[in-house]
MIDOGU-101255 format. One line per field, with one value per residue (C-alpha): residue number from 1; residue in three letters; z, x, y. Coordinates in steps of 0.02 Angstrom, whole numbers. Layout:
# residues N
nr	[NUM;...]
rest	[Ala;...]
Z	[Z;...]
X	[X;...]
Y	[Y;...]
END
This chain:
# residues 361
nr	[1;2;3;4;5;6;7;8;9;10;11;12;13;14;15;16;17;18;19;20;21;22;23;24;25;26;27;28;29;30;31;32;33;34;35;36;37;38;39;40;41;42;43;44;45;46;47;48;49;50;51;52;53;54;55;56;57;58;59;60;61;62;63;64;65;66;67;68;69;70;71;72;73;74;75;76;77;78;79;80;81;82;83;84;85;86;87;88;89;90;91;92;93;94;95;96;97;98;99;100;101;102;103;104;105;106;107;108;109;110;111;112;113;114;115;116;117;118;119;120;121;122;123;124;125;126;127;128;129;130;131;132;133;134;135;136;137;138;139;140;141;142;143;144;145;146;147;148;149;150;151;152;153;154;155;156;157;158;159;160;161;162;163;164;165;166;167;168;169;170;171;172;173;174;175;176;177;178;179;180;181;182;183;184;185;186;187;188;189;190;191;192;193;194;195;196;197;198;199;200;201;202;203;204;205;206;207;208;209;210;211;212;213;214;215;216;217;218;219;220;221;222;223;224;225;226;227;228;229;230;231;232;233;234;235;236;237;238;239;240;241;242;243;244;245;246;247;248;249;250;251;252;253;254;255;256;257;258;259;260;261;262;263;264;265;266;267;268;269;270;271;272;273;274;275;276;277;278;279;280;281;282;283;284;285;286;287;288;289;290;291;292;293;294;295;296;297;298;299;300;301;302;303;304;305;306;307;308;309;310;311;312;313;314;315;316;317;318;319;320;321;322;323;324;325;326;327;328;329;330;331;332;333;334;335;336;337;338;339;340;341;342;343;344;345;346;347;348;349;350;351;352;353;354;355;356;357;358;359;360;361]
rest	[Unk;Unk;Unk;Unk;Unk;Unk;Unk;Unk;Unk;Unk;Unk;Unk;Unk;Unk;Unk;Unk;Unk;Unk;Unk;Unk;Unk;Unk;Unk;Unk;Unk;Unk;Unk;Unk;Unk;Unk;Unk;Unk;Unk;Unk;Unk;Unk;Unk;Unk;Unk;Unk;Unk;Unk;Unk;Unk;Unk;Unk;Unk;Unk;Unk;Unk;Unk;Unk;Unk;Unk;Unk;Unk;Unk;Unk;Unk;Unk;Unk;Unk;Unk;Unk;Unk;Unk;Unk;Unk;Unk;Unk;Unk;Unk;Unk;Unk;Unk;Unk;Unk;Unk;Unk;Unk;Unk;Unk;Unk;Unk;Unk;Unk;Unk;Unk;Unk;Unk;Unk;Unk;Unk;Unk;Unk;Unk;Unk;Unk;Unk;Unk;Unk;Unk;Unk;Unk;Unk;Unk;Unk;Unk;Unk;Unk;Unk;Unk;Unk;Unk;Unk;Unk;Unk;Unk;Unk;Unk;Unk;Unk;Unk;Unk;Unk;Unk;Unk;Unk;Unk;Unk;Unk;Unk;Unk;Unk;Unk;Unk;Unk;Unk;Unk;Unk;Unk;Unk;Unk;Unk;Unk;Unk;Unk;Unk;Unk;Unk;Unk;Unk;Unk;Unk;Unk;Unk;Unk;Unk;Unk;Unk;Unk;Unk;Unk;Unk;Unk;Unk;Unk;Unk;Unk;Unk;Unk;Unk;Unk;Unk;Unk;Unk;Unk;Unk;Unk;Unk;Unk;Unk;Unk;Unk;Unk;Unk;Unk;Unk;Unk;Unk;Unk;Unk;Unk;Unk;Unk;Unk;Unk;Unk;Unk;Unk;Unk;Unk;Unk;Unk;Unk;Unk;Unk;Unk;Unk;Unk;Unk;Unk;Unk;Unk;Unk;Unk;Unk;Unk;Unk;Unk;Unk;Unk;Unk;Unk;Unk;Unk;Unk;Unk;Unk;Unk;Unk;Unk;Unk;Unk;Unk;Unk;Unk;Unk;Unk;Unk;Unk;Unk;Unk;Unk;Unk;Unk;Unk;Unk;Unk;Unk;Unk;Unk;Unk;Unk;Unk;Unk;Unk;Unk;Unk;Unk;Unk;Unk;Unk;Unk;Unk;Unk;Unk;Unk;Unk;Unk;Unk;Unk;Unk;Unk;Unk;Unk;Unk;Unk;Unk;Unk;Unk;Unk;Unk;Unk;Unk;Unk;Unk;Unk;Unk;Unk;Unk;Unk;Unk;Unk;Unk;Unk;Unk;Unk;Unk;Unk;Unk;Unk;Unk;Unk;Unk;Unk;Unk;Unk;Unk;Unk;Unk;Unk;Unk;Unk;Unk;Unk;Unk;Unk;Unk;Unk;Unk;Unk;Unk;Unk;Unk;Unk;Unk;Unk;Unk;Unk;Unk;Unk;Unk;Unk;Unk;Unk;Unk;Unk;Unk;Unk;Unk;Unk;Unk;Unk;Unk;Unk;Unk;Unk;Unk;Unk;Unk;Unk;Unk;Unk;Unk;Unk;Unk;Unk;Unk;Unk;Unk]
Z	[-609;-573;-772;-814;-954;-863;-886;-826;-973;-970;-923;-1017;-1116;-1030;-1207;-1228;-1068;-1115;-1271;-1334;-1466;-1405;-1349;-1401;-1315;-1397;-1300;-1386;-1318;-1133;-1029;-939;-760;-686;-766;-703;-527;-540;-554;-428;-301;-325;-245;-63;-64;-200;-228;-292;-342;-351;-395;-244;-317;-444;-416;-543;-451;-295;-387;-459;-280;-198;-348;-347;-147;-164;-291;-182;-53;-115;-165;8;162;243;178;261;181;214;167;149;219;390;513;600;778;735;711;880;782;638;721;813;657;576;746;723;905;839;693;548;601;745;658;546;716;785;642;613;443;370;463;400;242;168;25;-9;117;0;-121;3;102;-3;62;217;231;129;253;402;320;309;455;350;444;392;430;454;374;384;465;538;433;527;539;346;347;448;322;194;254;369;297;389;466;536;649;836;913;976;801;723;835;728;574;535;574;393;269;113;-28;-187;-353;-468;-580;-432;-379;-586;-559;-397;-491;-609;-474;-377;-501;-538;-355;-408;-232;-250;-57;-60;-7;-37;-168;-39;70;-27;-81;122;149;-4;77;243;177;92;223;370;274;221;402;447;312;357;541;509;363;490;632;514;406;351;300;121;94;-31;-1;-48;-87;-216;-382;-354;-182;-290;-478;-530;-365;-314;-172;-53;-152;-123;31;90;10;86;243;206;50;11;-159;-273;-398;-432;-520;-581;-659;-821;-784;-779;-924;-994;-968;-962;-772;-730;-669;-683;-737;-805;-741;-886;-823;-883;-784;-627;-551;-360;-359;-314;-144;-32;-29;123;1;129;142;319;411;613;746;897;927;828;659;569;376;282;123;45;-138;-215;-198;-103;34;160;86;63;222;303;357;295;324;488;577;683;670;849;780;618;641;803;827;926;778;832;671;485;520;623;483;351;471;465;300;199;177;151;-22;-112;-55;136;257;426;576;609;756;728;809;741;885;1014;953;918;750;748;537;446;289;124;56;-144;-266]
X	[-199;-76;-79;-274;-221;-214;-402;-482;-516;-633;-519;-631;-783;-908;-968;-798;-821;-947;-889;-731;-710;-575;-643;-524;-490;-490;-330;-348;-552;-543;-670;-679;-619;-753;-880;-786;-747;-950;-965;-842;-972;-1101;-984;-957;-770;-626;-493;-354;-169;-16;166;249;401;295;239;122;30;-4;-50;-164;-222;-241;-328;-471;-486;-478;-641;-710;-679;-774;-937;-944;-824;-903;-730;-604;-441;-395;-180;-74;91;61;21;-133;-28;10;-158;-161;-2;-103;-250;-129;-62;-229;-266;-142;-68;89;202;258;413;332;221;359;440;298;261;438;404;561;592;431;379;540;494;532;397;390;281;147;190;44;-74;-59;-48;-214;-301;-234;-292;-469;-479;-513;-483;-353;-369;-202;-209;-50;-3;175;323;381;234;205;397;356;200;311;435;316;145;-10;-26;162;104;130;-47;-15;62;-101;-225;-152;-242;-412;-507;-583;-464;-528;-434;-371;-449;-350;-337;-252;-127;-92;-33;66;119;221;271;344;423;529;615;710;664;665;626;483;323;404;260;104;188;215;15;-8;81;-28;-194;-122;-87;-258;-378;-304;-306;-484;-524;-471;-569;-732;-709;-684;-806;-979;-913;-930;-1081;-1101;-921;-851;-686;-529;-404;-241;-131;5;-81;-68;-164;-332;-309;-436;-545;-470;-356;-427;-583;-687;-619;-660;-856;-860;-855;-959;-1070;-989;-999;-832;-734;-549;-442;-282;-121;-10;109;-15;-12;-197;-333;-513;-585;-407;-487;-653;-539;-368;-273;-169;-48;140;291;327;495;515;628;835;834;984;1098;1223;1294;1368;1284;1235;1214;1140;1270;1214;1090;1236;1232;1390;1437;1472;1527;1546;1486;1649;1670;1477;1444;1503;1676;1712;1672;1808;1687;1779;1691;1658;1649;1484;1353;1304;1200;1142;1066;1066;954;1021;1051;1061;993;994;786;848;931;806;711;823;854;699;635;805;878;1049;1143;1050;1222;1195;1297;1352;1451;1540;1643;1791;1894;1872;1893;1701;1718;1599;1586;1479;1420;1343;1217;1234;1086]
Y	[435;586;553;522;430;294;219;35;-93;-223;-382;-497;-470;-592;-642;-698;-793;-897;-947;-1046;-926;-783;-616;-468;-286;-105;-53;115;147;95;105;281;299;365;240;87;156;177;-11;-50;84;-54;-215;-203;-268;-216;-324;-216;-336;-280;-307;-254;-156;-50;105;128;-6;79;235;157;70;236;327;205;232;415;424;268;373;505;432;336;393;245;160;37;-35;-201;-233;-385;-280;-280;-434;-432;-438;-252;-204;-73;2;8;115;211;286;320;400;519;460;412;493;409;330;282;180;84;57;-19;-136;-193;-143;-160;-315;-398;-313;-237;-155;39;134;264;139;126;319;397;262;259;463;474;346;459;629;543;440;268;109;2;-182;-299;-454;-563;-686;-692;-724;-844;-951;-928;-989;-1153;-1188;-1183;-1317;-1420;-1405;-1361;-1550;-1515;-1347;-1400;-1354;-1181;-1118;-1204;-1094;-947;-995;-1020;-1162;-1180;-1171;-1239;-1334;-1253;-1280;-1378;-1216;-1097;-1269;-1291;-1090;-1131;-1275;-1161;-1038;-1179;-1250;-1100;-1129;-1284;-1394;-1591;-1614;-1725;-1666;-1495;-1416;-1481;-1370;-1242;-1251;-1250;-1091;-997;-1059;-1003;-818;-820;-907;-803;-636;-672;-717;-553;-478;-545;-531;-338;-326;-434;-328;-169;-202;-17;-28;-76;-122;-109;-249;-221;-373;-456;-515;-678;-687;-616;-654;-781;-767;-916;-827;-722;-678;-824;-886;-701;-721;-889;-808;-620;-674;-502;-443;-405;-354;-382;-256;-297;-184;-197;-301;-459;-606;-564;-717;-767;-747;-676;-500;-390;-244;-217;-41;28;105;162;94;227;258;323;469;405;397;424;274;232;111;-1;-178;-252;-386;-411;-490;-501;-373;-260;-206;-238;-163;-329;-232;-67;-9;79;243;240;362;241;181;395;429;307;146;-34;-184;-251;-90;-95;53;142;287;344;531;522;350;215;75;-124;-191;-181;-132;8;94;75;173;305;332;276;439;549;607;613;754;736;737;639;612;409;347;192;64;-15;-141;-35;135;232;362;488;534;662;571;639;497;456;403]
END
């Protein structure tokens, strides 16, 4: 990738597979690049995991979708980050209709998703230059949220239209691996880890619906699905509910970072730990009040606190956009640097301060 020394290894040998005895891997003779992105040509969808916060990840995403790319244009990316209510957004941007804030506006990205843009920016710009599709998967947040604490069986009849009719059961292998995952969240409510399972099958039947409703609407189109680890490690996620539905060949390709197992993956990315560059920090913390956005602390001697802002003072505009929520000033500053100065109007009681503040790494 940006450093080609980054090369695909063979997860699992599939000698190694079929035999109790355990296979090993020649970390210093990986497979080349190009010959594995050859064998990922052949399968009609690519199941590409993730860890959401590393960038070396989705490097590694949009380097096997650029030489995808270029042995077939006849490409479309499916992605976990953006629910499928948004998908008009979503074709918007790769339109070219609307800019790039415009877009993050329109999904409520950093209301829903969160996570630095600038992980993802790259993407999404590459997908725009070329004119690939992008397919939304998610569901909402909020009824992923009710799953979790009512189960599927607990969805009143108009939240329970929103998923799929089919969902099918886990495998005792993926629940053993929720199991663990659920475990580490301390909950004693009864009933508490079927619901948890509920909300996983929810994420993966409905973004595997979405898939395959894309993929036998599109059948000259292959796909690249984008999604956290967990949702395609082992097949038992989104894979085969999404195969279930498409009879689609795959492959899933996985990034360092992952505990190594049998079946775990087709490939393994190895790739070196990636910073973003600083970005530039407000340093205040925030909090919405009533369609306000009020500064709930300050960072010591951050950009906010030397500026003049105390806690409690409410935010009007941060260069020059109207601000009402935490979301709102993500916006504004997820692509800005240390040393960028912008303008912020604030209200403290009754009095409105218009600073000029100099963001910090």
């Amino acid at each position: 990738m940006r450093s080609l020394a980054m090369a695909l290894a063979l997860a699992i040998g599939a000698a190694a597979q079929e035999n109790a005895s355990p296979g090993a891997l020649d970390l210093d003779a990986p497979e080349a690049l190009a010959t594995v992105i050859g064998q990922l040509n052949t399968k009609r969808v690519v199941f590409v995991g993730e860890t959401h916060d590393r960038y070396d990840h989705h490097l590694n995403q949009l380097e096997i979708i650029r030489r995808l790319h270029q042995l077939d244009p006849k490409l479309a990316i499916g992605v976990e980050y953006f629910e499928q209510r948004f998908q008009s957004q979503v074709d918007d941007y790769i339109a070219g209709q609307i800019s790039e804030n415009e877009f993050l506006r329109a999904t409520e990205y950093f209301k829903e998703w969160g996570y630095d843009y600038r992980l993802y920016a790259p993407i999404f710009r590459f997908a725009r230059e070329q004119r690939i599709p992008v397919r939304a998967l998610n569901i909402p947040t909020t009824l992923a949220s009710t799953v979790a604490k009512e189960g599927i069986a607990g969805l009143t009849a108009e939240q329970r239209v929103q998923l799929p009719k089919d969902i099918a059961p886990a495998d005792e292998a993926y629940r053993a691996r929720l199991r663990e995952a659920f475990e580490s969240h301390e909950t004693k409510k009864p009933g508490a880890f079927e619901h948890f399972v509920d909300a996983q099958l929810a994420w993966d039947e409905s973004m595997a619906a979405s898939a395959a409703e894309y993929l036998n609407a599109n059948p000259e189109r292959r796909m690249v699905i984008l999604a956290g680890a967990g949702h395609v490690a082992f097949g038992s996620g989104i894979p085969s509910r999404l195969e279930r539905r498409t009879h689609s060949t795959y492959a899933i390709v996985l990034s360092s970072g992952q505990e190594l197992e049998p079946h775990i993956a087709n490939f393994i990315m190895l790739s070196p730990r990636q910073k973003l560059p600083p970005a530039g920090i407000l340093g205040a913390g925030l909090k919405d009040e009533q369609r306000e956005c009020r500064i709930r602390s300050l960072v010591p001697e951050g950009a906010a606190q030397q500026a003049g802002l105390k806690n409690g003072d409410v935010l009007v505009e941060v260069a020059g956009q109207t601000i009402k929520t935490a979301a709102d000033v993500r916006l504004v500053l997820w692509d800005k640097n240390p040393g960028d100065r912008l303008k912020v109007r604030a209200r403290r009681g009754r009095d409105i301060r218009d600073l000029d503040i100099e963001l910090k790494r």
